[in-house]
C-alpha positions in Angstrom: -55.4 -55.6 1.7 -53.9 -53.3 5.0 -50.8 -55.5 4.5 -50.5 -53.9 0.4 -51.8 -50.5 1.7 -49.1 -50.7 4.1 -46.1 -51.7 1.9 -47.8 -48.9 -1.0 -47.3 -45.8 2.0 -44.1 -47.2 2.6 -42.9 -47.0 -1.1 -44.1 -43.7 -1.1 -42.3 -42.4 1.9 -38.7 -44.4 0.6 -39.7 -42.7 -2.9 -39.8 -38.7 -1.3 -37.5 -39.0 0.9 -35.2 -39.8 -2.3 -36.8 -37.1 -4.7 -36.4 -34.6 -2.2 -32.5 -35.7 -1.0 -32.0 -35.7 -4.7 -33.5 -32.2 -5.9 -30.5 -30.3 -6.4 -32.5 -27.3 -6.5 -34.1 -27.4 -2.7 -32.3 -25.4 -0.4 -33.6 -25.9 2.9 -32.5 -29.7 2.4 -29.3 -29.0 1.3 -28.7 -26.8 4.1 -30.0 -29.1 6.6 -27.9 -31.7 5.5 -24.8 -29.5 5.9 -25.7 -28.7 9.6 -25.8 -32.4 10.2 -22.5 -33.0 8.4 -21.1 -30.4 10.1 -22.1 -31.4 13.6 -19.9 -34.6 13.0 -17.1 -33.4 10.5 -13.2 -34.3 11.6 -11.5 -30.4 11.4 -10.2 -31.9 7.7 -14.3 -31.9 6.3 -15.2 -28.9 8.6 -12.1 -27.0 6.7 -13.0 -28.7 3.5 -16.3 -27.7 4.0 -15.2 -24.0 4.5 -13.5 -24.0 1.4 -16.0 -25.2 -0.2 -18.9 -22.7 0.9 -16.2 -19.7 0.5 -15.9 -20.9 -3.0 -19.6 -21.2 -3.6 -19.5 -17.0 -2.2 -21.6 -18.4 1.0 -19.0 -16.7 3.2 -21.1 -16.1 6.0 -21.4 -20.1 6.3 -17.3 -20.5 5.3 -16.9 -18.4 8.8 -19.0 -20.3 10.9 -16.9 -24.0 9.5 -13.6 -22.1 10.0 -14.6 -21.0 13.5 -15.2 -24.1 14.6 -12.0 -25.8 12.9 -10.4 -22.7 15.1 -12.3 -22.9 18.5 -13.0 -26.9 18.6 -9.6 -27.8 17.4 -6.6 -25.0 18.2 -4.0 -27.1 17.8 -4.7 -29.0 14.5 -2.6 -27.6 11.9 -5.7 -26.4 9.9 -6.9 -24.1 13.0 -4.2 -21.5 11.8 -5.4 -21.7 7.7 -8.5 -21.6 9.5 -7.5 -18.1 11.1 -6.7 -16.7 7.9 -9.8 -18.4 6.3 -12.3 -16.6 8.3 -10.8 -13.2 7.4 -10.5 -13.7 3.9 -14.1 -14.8 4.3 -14.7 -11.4 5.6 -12.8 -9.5 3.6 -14.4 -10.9 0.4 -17.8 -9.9 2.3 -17.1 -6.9 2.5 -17.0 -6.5 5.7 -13.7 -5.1 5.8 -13.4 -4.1 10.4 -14.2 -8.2 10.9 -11.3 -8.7 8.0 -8.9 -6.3 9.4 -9.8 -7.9 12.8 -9.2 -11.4 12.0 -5.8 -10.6 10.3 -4.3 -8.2 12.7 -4.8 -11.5 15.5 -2.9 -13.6 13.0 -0.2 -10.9 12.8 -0.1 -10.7 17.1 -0.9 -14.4 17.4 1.9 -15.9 14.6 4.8 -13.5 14.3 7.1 -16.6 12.7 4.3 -17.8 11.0 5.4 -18.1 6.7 1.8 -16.8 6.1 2.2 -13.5 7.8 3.2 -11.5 5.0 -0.2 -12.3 3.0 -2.1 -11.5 6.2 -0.2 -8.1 6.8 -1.2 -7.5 2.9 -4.5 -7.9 3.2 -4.9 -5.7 6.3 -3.2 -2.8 3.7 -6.1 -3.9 1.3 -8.9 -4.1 4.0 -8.2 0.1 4.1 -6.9 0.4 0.3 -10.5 -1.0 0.0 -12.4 2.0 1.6 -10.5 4.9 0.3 -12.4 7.1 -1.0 -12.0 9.9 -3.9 -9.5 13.1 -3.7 -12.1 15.1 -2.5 -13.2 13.0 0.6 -11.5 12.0 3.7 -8.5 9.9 2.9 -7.7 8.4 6.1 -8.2 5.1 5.0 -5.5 5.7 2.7 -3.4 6.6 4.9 -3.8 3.6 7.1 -3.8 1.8 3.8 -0.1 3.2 2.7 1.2 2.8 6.4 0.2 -1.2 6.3 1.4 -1.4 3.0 5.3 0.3 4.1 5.5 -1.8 7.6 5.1 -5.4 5.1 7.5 -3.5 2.4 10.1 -2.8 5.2 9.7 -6.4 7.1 9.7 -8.4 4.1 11.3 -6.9 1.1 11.8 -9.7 -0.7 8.2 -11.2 -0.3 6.3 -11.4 -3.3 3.4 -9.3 -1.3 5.9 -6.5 -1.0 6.0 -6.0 -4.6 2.3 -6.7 -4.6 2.4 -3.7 -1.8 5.0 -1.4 -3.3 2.4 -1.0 -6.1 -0.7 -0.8 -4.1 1.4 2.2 -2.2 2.1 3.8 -4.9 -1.1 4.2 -6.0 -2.0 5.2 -2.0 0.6 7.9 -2.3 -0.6 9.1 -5.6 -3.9 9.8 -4.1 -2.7 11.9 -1.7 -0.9 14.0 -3.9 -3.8 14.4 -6.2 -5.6 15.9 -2.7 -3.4 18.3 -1.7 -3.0 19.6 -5.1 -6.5 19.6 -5.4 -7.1 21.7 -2.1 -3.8 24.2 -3.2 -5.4 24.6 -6.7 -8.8 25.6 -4.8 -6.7 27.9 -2.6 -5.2 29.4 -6.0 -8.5 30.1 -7.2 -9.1 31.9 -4.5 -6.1 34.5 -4.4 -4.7 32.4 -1.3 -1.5 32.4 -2.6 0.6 31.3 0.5 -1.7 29.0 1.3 -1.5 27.5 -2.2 2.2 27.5 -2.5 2.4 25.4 0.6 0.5 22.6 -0.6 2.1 22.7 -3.8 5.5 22.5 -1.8 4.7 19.8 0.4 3.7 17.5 -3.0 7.1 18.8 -4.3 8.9 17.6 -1.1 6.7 14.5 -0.1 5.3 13.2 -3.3 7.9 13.1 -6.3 7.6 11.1 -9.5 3.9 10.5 -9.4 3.2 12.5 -12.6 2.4 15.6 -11.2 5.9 17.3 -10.5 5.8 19.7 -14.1 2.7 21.1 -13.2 3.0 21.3 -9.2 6.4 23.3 -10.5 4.0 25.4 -12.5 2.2 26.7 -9.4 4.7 26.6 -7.8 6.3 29.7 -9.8 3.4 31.4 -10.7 2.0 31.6 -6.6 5.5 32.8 -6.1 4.9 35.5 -8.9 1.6 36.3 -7.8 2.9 36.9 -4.3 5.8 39.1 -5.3 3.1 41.1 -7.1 1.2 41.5 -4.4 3.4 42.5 -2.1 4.5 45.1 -4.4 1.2 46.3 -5.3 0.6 46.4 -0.8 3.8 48.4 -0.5 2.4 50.8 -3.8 -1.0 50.9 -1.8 0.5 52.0 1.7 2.8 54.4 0.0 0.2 56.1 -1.4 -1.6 56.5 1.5 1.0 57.9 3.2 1.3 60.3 0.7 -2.3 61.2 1.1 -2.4 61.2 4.5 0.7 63.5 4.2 -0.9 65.9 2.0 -4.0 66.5 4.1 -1.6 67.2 6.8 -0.1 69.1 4.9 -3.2 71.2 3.5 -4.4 71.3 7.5 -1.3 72.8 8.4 -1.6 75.0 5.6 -4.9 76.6 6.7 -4.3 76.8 9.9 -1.1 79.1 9.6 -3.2 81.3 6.9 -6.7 81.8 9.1 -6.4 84.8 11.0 -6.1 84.5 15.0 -9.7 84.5 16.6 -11.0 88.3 18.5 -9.1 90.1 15.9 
């Protein structure tokens, strides 16, 4: 009888031990079996294994595989898609300074490297991916643009320079949009020669990015409006002189009529 009791809590053990390596559904197992399968993988299954969790959007756990693929094997081939993996892991995070991070050490570390265009792309994109709107701060677009220029004049005939030439253009066309917003809030506002400077740097820096009619608009009409006031100040301070001429005028008039004093 304890020999059948025996074999029975031993059937039952074999039989949960399979029901729960077999419930696709239980995290904590899966995960635990990963750890383990990571502990012993060759850098092909730890980079295998990246791919896989980046794919699955675990990228937190697609970092730590390609980390160790880097750190535990630098000279493999794979450490260097490994390099690359961990920021695009980042970078499709979210967490865009740990991106920009991982693919400006590529840049410094690989300079020959084939890849090096698609990493200096994404560093544009790690800033193109902050920018803000036209009436923030747009120094991420700025920093966006400049990454987007050094890939456009380094490889020109990359396919992410064409990728980047339109990802700049858009970059630039933000900018523009700014400073015409800020001149037409300084038109608004009488500033005239403030105005017509913004409007004139978009003229000079920004061109065929759909606003040139209407920054030509301002353009003239500032100019106008300044004309007009300067005319209308030189009208003003003429006709104070002439007031302050005729009270001089009247003062000296008086003074010559009133009779000397003790007379």
């Amino acid at each position: 009888m304890i020999k059948d009791l025996t074999i029975r809590r031993s059937c039952i053990i074999t039989f949960l031990l399979v029901f729960v390596m077999t419930m696709s559904g239980c995290g904590w197992w899966k995960d635990l079996w990963s750890r383990k399968q990571m502990a012993k993988g060759t850098p092909e299954a730890l980079y295998q294994s990246g791919v896989a969790a980046y794919q699955d959007g675990r990228y937190k756990r697609a970092v730590e595989y390609f980390i160790r693929v880097k750190e535990e094997n630098p000279l493999n081939p794979l450490a260097l898609q490994a390099e690359l993996g961990i920021g695009d892991a980042h970078f499709s995070d979210e967490e865009y300074a740990e991106a920009e991070l991982a693919y400006t050490d590529f840049v410094s570390l690989h300079p020959t490297n084939e890849n090096i265009p698609y990493a200096m792309y994404q560093l544009g994109m790690c800033h193109y991916k902050q920018t803000t709107s036209i009436d923030r701060d747009q120094t991420e677009t700025i920093k966006a643009a400049r990454e987007f220029e050094r890939l456009m004049a380094r490889y020109p005939s990359s396919k992410f320079a064409f990728l980047a030439e339109q990802k700049l253009r858009e970059c630039r066309k933000n900018l523009a949009e700014q400073e015409f917003y800020i001149g037409e809030f300084y038109f608004k506002q009488g500033k005239f020669q403030a105005a017509l400077k913004r409007f004139q740097t978009i003229a000079k820096n920004y061109p065929n990015l759909g606003l040139d009619y209407k920054v030509k608009a301002y353009i003239d009409e500032a100019q106008k409006r300044q004309v007009k006031e300067k005319e209308k100040k030189a009208q003003d301070e003429k006709k104070a002189q002439a007031a302050a001429a005729k009270v001089t005028s009247k003062k000296i008039e008086t003074g010559a009529t009133r009779p000397p004093q003790g007379q």
